[in-house]
DONU-713674 format. One line per 5 residues: for each residue x, y, z of N, C-alpha, C, CB. Coordinates in Angstrom, 2 decimals. Glycine has a CB too. Layout:
REM residues N
X Y Z X Y Z X Y Z X Y Z  ...
END
This chain:
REM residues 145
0.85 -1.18 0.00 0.00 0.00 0.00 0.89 1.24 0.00 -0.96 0.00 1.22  1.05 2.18 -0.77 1.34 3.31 -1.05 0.16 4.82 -0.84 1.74 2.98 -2.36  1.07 5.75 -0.93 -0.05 7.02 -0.76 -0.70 6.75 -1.95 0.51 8.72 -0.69  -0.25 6.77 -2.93 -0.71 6.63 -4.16 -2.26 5.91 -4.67 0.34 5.96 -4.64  -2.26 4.92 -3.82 -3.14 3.70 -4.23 -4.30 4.16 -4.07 -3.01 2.40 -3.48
-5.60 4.21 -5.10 -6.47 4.73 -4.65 -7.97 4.10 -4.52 -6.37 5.70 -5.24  -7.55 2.71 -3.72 -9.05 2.10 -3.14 -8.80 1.21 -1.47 -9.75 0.70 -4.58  -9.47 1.48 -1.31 -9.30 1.39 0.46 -9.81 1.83 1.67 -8.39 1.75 0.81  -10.01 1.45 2.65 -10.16 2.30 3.72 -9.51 2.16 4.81 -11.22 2.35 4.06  -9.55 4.00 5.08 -8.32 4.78 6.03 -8.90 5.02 7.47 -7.83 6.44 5.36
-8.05 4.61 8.44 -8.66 5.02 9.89 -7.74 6.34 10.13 -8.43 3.67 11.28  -7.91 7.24 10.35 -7.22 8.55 11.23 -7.29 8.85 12.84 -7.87 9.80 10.69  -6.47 9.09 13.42 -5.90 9.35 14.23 -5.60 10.18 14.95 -5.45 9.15 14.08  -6.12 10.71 15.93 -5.96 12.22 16.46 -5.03 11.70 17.90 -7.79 13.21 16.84  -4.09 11.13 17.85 -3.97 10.73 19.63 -3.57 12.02 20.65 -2.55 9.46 19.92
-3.77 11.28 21.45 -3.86 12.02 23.15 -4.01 11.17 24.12 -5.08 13.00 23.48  -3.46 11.74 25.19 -2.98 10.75 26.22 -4.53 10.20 26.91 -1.81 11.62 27.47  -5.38 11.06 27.11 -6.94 10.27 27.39 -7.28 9.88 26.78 -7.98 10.65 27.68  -8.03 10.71 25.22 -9.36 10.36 24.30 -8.26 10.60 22.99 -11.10 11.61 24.44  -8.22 9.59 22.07 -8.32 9.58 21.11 -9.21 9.64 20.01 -7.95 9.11 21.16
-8.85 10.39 19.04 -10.42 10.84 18.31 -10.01 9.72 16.75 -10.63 13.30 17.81  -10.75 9.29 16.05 -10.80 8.55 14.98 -12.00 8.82 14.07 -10.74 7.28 15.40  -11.41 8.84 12.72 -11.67 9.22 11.96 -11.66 8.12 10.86 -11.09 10.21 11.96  -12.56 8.14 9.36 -12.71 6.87 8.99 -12.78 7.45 7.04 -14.32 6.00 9.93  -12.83 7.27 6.30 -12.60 7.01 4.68 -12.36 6.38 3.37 -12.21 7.25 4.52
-12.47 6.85 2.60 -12.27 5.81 1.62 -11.38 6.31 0.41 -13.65 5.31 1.12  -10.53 5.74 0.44 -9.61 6.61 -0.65 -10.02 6.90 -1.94 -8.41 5.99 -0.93  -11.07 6.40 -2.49 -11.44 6.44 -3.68 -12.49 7.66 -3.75 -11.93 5.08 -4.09  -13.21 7.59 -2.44 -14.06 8.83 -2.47 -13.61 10.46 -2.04 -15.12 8.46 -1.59  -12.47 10.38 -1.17 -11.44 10.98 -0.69 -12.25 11.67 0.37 -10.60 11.81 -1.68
-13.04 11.60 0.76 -13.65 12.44 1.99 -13.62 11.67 3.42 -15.27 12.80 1.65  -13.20 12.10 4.52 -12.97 11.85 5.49 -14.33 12.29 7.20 -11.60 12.45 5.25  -14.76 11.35 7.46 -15.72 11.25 8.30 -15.56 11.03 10.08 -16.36 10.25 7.69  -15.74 11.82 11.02 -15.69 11.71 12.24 -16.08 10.13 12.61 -16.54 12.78 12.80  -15.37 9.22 13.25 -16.06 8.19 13.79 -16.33 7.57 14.96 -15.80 7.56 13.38
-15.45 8.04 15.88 -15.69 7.89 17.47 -14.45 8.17 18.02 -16.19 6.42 18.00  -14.45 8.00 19.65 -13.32 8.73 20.26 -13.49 7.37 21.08 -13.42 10.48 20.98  -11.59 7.58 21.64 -11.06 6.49 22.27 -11.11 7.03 23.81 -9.55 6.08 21.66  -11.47 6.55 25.03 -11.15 7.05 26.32 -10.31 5.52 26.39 -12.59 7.54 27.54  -8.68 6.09 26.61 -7.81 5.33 26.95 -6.81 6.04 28.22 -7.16 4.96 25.64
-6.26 5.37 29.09 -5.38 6.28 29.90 -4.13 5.60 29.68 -5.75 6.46 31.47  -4.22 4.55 28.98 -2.68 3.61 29.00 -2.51 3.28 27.14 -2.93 1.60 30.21  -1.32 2.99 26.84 -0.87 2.88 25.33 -1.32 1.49 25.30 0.85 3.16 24.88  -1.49 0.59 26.00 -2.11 -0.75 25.89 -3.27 -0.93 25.63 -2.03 -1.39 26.81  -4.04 -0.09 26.30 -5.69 0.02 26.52 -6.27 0.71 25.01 -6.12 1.23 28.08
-5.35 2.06 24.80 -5.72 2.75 23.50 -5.42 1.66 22.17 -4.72 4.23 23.37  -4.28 0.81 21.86 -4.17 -0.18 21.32 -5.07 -1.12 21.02 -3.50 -0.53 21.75  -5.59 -1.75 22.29 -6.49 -2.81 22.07 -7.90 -2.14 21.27 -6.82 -3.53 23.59  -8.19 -1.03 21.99 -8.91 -0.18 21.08 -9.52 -0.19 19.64 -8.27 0.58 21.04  -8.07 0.49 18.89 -7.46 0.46 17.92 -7.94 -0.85 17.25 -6.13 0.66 18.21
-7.26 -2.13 18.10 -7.09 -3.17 17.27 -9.15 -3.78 16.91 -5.81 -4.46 18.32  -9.96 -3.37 17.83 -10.96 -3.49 17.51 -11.57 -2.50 16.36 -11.46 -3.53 18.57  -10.94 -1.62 16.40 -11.79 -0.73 15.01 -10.94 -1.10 13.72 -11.75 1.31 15.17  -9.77 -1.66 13.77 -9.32 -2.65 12.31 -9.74 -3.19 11.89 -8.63 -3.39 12.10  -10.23 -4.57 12.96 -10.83 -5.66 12.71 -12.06 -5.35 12.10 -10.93 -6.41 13.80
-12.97 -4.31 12.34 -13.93 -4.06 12.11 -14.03 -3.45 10.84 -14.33 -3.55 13.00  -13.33 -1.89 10.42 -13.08 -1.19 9.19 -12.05 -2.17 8.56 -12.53 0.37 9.40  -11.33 -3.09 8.46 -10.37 -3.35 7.55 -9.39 -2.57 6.63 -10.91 -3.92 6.94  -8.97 -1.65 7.41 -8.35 -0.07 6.73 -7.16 -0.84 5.91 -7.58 1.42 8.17  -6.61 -0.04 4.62 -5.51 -0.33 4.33 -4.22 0.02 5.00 -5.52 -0.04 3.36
-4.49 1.34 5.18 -3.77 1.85 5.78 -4.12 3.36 7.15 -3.06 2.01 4.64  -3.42 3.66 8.09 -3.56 4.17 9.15 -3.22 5.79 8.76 -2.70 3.40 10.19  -3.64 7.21 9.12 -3.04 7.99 9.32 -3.34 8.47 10.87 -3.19 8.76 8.29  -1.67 9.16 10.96 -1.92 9.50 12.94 -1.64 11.33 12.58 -0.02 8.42 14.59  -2.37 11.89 13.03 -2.02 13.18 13.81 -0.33 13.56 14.10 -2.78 13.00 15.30
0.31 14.27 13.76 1.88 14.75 13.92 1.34 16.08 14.72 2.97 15.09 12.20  1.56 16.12 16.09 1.51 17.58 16.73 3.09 18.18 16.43 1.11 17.50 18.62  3.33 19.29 16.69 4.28 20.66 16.52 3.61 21.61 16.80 4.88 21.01 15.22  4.64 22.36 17.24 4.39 23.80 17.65 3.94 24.75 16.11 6.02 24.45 18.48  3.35 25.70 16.51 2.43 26.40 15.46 3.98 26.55 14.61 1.33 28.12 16.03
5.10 27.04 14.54 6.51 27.16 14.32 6.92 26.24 13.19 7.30 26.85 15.60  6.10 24.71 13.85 6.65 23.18 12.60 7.31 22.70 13.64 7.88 23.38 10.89  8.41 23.41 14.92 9.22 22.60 15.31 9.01 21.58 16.61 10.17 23.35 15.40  9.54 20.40 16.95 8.89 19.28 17.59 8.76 19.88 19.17 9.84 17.77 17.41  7.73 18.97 19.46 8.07 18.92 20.78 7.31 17.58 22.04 7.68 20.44 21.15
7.44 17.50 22.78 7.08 16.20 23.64 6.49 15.38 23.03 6.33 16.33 24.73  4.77 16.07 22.80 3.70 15.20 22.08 4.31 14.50 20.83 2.44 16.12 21.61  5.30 15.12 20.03 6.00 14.96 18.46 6.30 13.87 18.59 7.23 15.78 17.92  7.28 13.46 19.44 7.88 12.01 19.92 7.16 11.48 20.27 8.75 11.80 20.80  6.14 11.57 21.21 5.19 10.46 21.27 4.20 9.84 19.96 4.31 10.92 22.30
3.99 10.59 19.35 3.41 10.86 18.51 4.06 9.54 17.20 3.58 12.50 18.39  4.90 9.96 17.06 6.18 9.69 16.55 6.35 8.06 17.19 7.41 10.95 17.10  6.60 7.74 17.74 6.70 6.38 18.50 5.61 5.77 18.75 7.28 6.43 19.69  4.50 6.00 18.55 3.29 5.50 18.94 2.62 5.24 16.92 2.33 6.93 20.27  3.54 6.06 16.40 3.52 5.67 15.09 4.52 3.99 14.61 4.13 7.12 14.35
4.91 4.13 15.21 5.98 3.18 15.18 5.09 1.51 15.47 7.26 3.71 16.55  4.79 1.96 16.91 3.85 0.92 17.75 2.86 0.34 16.47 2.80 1.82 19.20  2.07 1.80 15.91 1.16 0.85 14.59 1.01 0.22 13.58 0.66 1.08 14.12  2.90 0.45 13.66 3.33 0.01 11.64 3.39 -1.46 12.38 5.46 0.82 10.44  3.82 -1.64 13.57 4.61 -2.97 14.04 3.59 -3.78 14.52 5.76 -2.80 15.22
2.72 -3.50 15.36 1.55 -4.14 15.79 0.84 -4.57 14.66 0.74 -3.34 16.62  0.35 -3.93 14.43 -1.16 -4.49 13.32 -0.45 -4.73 11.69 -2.78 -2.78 13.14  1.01 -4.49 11.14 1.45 -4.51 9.95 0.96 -3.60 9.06 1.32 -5.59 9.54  0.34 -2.54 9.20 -0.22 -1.51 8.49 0.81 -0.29 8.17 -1.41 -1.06 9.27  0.84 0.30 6.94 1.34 1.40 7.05 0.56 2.53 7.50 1.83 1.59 6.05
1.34 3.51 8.06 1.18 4.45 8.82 1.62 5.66 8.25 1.72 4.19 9.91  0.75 7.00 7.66 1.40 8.16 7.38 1.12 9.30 8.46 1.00 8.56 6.02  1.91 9.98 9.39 1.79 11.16 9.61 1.59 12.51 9.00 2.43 11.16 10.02  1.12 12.96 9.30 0.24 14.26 9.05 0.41 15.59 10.04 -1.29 13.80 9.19  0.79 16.28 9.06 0.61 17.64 10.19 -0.51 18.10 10.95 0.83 18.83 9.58
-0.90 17.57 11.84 -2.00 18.43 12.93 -2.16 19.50 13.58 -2.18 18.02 13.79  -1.26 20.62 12.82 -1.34 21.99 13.75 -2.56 22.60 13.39 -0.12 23.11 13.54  -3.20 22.71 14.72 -4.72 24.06 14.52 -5.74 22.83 13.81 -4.33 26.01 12.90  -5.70 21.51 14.38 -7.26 21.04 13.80 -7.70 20.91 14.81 -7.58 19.77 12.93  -7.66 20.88 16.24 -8.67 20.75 17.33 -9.08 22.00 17.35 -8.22 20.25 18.71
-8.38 23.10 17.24 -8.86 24.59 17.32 -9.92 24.54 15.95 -7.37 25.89 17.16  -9.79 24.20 15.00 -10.29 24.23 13.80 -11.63 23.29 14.25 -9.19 23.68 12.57  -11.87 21.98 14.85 -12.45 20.92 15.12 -13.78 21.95 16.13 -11.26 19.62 15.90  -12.96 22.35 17.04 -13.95 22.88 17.97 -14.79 24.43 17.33 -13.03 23.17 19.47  -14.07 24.96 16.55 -14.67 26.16 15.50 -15.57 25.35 14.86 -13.59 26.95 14.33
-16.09 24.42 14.02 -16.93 23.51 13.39 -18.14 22.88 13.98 -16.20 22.61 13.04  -17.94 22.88 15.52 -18.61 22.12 16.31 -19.20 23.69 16.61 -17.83 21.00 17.47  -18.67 24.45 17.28 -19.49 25.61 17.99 -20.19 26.20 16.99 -18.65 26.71 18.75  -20.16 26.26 15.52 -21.36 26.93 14.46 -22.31 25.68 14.42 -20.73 27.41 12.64  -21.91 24.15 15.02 -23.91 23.52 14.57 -24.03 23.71 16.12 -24.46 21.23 13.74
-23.70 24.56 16.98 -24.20 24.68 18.06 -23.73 24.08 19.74 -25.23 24.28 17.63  -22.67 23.13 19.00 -22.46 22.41 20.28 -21.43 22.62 21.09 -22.40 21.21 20.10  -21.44 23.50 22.53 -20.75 24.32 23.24 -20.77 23.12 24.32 -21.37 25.87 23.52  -19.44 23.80 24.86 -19.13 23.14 26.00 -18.94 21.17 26.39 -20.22 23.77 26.71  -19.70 20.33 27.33 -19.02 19.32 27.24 -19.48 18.79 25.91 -19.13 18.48 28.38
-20.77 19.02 25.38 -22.28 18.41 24.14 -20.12 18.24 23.34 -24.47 20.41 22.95  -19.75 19.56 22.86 -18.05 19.66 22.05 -17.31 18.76 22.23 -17.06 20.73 22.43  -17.07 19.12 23.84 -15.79 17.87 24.37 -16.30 16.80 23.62 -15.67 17.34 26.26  -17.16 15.90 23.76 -17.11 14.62 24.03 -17.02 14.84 21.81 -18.76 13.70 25.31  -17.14 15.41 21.13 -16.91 14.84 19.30 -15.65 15.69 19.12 -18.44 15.39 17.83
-15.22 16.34 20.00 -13.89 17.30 19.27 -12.48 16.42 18.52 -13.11 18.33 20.73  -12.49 15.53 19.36 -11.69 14.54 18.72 -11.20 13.66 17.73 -11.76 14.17 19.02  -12.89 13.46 17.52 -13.40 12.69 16.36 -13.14 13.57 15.01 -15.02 12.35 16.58  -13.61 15.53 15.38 -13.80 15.82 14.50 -12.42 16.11 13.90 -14.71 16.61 14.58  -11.49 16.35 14.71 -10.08 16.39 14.42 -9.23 15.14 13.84 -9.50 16.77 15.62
-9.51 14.40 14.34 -9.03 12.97 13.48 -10.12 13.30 12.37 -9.27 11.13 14.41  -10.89 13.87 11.61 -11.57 14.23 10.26 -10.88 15.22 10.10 -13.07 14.50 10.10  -10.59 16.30 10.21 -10.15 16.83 9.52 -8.45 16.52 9.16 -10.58 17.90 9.93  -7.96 15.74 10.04 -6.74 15.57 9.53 -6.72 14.23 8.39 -5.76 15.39 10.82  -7.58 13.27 8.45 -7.27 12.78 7.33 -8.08 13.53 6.25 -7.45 11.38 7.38
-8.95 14.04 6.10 -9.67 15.39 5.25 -7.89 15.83 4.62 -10.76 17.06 6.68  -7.04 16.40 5.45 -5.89 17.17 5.14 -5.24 15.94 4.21 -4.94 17.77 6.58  -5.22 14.61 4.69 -4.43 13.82 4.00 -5.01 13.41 2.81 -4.06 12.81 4.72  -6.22 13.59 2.38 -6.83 13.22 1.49 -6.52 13.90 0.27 -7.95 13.22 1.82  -6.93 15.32 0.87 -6.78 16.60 0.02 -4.77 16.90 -0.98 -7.18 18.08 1.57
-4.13 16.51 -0.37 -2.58 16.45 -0.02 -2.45 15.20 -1.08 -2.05 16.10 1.87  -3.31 14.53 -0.94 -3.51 13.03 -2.21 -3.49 13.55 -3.82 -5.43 12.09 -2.02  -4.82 14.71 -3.43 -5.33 15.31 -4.88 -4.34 16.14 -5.20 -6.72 16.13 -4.94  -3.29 16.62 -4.75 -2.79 18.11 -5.21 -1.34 17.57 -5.67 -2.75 19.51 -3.79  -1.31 16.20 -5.35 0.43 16.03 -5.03 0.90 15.32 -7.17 0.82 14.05 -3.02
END
């Protein structure tokens, strides 16, 4: 599986150390859809997770969220980020593309507060909607390249 390839479906990735947000697509249609959020507190727990929404979507391939500072340049989350990318190529045999995630939860929660939904109603899809828009970004990044 390559970026290139264009039939399949993509799980996305927003991680964070609680809730992971996931996101779901089809490369052929290129549009990217909110699909649920992970409440994990451990990399084991978020994993097993994970390994249930594979089994289920049969993705070809994975994209994860790359945090950085608004700048580009790394920092804590990056490496985790970064290594927890690692964890998915090796675990499940899938390839894995990172993606720049700067400004999609800010962007995620701007989207959510125009259909209205303030406060926790937000919390609990912000995640989701951010793992959409970042594979949305990877999709788009498909068409232009």
């Amino acid at each position: 599986m390559t970026p290139g390839d264009t039939h399949g479906t993509v799980l996305a990735l927003d991680l964070g150390l609680k809730r992971t947000g996931v996101a779901s697509g089809e490369l052929a249609i290129g549009i990217a859809h909110p699909l649920t959020v992970i409440q994990a507190d451990s990399t084991e727990t978020r994993l097993q997770a994970i390994a249930r929404l594979i089994n289920e979507w049969q993705p070809t391939l994975l994209v994860l969220g790359l945090p950085s500072h608004a700048d580009g340049g790394e920092h804590e989350m990056t490496r985790v980020a970064k290594n927890f990318a690692r964890k998915l190529e090796s675990r499940f045999n899938l390839p894995v593309f990172c993606v720049d995630e700067r400004h999609t939860s800010t962007a995620a929660e701007s989207e959510l507060h125009a259909l209205g939904l303030h406060g926790k109603k937000n919390k609990a899809h912000v995640d989701a909607v951010a793992a959409q828009l970042i594979l949305q970004g990877f999709f788009d990044a498909r068409l232009t390249a």
